[in-house]
N, C-alpha and C positions, 0 to 999 in steps of 0.2 A: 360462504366463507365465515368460521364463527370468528368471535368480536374476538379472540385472544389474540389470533394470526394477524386482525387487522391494529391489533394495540402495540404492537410490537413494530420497529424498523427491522428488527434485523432479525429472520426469522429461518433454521434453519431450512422450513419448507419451501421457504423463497424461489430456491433454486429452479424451480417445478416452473417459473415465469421466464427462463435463460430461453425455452422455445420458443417466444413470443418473438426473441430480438435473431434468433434462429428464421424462424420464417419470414418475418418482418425484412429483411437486409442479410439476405443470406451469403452475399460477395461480402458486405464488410463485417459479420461475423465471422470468415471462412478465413480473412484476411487477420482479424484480428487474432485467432487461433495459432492463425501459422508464425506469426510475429512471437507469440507470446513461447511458440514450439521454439522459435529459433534462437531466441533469447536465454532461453534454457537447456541449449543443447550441451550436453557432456561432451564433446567436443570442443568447448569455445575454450578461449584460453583463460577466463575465470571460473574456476573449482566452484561447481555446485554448492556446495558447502556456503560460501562466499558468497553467491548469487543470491540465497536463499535468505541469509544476514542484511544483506541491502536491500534486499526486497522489503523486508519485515521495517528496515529503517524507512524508507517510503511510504511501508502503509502505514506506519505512527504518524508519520508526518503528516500523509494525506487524511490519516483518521477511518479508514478504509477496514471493516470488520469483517470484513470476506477475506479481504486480506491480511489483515494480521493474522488471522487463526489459518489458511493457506500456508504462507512461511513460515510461524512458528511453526507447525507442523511437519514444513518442508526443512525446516533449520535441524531440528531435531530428527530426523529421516537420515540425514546427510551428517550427521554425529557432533551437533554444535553442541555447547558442552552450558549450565547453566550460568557460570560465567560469562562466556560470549552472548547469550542472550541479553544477563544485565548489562552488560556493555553496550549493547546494541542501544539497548532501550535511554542509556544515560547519556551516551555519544546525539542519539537523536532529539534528546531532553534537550541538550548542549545546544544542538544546532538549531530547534524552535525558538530558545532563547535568544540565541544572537541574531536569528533573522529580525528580532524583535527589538533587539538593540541599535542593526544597521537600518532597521527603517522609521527607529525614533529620528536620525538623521532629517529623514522627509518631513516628519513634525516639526523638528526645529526649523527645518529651513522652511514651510509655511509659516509657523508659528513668530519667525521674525523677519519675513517676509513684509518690507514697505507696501504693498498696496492693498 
């Protein structure tokens, strides 16, 4: 493997290691597969479109670079418009920060905590 692949986390060749978790756990890959099919069936009662927008708000969240570039991808596929992408991205800005505001909570309540 030369040293660039190994300098890098996130690396588009990466992919090429999904047969590792493929043969390794091939029922809870086969499972996670169909979960991830059935969560995005065009069928379901949220518009692909939409799926693809929450999605993308989750991987910001989780910081997930397979997945962001995934739904933006798939946002844009499904005709999210560059608006709704900023949106996305500012709505999930929003929502890191307040996580970050309701779990100062738990600091205060250690931090003036008697024992």
């Amino acid at each position: 493997m030369t040293q660039e692949l190994v300098e890098h986390y996130h690396h588009p060749s990466d992919r090429k290691f999904d047969r590792l978790t493929r043969q390794g756990a091939p029922a809870g890959n086969k499972a996670f597969i169909e979960m991830h099919q059935a969560a995005f069936d065009p069928a379901g009662e949220i518009p692909l479109k939409f799926k693809e927008l929450m999605s993308l708000a989750i991987a910001l969240t989780t910081q997930c670079a397979w997945c962001i570039e995934a739904h933006s991808k798939g946002a844009k596929t499904q005709g999210a418009t560059h608006e709704e992408i900023a949106e996305t991205i500012t709505l999930t800005a929003t929502m890191r920060a307040s996580a970050a505001m309701a779990h100062g909570r738990m600091a205060w309540k250690f931090f003036t905590s008697e024992d």
